[in-house]
N, C-alpha and C positions, 0 to 999 in steps of 0.2 A: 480455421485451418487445423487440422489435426497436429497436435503433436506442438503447437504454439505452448513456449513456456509462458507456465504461471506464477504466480506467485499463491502463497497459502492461503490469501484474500480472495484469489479468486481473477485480482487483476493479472493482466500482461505484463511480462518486465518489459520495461523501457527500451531496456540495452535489442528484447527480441522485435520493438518496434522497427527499430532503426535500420536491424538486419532486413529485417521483410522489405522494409522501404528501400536499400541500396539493392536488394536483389527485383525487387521491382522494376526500379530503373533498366537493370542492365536486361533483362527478359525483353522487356517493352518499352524504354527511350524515357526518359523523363517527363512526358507528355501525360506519362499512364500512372504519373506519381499525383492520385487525390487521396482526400481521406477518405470519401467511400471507398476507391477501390481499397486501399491501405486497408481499412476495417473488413472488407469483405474477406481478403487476404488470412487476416488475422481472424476471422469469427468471431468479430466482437464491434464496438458500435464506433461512428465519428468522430460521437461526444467524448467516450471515451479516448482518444485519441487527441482532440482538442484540448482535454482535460491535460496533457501532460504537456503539447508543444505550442498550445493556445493562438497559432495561426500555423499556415503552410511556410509561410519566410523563417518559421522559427525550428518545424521538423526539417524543411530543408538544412538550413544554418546545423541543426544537432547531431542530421546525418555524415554532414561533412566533418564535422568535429571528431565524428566517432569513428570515421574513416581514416581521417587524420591521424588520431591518437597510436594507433596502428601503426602508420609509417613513422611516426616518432621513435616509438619501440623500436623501429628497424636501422633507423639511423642510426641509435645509438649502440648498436649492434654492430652495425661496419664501422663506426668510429673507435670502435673498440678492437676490430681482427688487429693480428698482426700477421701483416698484409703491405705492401706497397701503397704510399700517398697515390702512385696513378693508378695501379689497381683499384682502390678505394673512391677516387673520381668515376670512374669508370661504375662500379658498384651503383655510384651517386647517380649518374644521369642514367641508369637502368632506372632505379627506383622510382626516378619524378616521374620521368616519362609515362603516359597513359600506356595500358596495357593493347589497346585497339581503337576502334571506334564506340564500342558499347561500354568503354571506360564510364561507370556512373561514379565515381569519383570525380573525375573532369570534368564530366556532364553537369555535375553541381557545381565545382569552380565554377563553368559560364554563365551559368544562368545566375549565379550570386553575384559573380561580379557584373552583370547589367543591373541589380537591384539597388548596388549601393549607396549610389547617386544619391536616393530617394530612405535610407536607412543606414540610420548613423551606426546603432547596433552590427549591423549584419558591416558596416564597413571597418569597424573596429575588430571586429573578432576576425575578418577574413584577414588583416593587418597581423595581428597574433601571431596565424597560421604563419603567417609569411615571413615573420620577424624567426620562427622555427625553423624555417627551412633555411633562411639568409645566416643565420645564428651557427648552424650544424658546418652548412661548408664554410664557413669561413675558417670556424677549429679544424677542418680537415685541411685549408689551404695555406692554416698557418705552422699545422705540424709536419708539412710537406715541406716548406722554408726552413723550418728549424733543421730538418733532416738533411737539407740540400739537394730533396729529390724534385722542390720547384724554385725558380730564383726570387730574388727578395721583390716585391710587387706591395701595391695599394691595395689590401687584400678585401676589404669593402666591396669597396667597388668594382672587381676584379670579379668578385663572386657575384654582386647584383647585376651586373652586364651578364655575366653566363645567365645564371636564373629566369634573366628578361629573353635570353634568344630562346631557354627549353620550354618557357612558356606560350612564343609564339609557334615553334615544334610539335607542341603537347596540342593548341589549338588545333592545327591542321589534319591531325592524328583524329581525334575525338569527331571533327565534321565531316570525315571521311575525303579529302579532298585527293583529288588523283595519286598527287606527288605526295602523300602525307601518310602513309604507311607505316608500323613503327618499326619496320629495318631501316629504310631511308632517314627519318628522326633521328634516329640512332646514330647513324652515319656520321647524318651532316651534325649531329652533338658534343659527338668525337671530334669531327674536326675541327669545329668552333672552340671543344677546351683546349685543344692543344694548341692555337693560334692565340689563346686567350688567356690562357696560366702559362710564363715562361719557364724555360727549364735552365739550367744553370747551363752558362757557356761552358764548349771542353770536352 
């Protein structure tokens, strides 16, 4: 592929593997993420390619990691505005939420989490990921208490109940399913935090 960064060896950076593979996905669906095609993509061979992710469960798993890493950055970004705790909720369920159906972000969620079962690796790191996202709103849902702009709540758990409903939202979105669109998502996401984080009586 023209224009594929190198490195001065001659190798492919990694980071430009990753890229090609998530933009892969969302072009043509997860289906069309091999390492030939990957390699074909890139102008360079499968071995090469196996050489640095040494199975498909392991560039998928790096992709999503690298995708990840990104919304971390982002998180900690709104966790930082000053901005309203509901404004900054509201930031938050934009952000998780898949962007449509060719979300290849998503699209790796599902397919990783059907592998896990069967890969302690890939269920540990996808655990991580999620221990990051569980970890972020909760500092948003505890500095919305301290503030008085949400009421005092089991904030744990408060946050893993929302996370489990955007996840089953996120799913619906990503399979394309009628009602799963992501204004509708959105919607029903909103109204689910706001039935779901109490606001101070008064």
């Amino acid at each position: 592929m023209a224009g594929a960064a190198r490195r001065r060896d001659g190798h492919i950076a990694q980071e430009r593997m990753l890229e090609e593979a998530m933009a892969l996905i969302a072009e043509h669906g997860l289906a069309a993420l091999t390492m030939s095609a990957l390699a074909e993509r890139l102008d360079t061979s499968g071995g090469h390619i196996l050489y640095y992710f040494g199975s498909k469960d392991r560039l998928l798993l790096e992709a999503l990691r690298w995708s990840e890493s990104d919304l971390a950055g982002e998180r900690r970004l709104l966790l930082g505005r000053r901005t309203t705790a509901e404004r900054k909720l509201d930031q938050f369920l934009e952000l998780y939420l898949p962007r449509g159906p060719r979300d290849p972000r998503w699209m790796l969620w599902i397919e990783l989490w059907a592998r896990t079962a069967a890969n302690d690796d890939l269920r540990q790191a996808q655990e991580e990921m999620d221990r990051g996202w569980q970890r972020d709103l909760e500092t948003l849902l505890a500095r919305g208490v301290e503030r008085a702009r949400f009421a005092p709540m089991d904030i744990p758990v408060h946050a893993s109940q929302l996370l489990a409903l955007l996840d089953g939202l996120s799913t619906r979105v990503v399979l394309g399913q009628p009602d799963g669109d992501r204004g509708r998502a959105l919607a029903a996401a909103r109204s689910a935090a706001a039935l779901l984080i109490p606001r101070p009586a008064g």
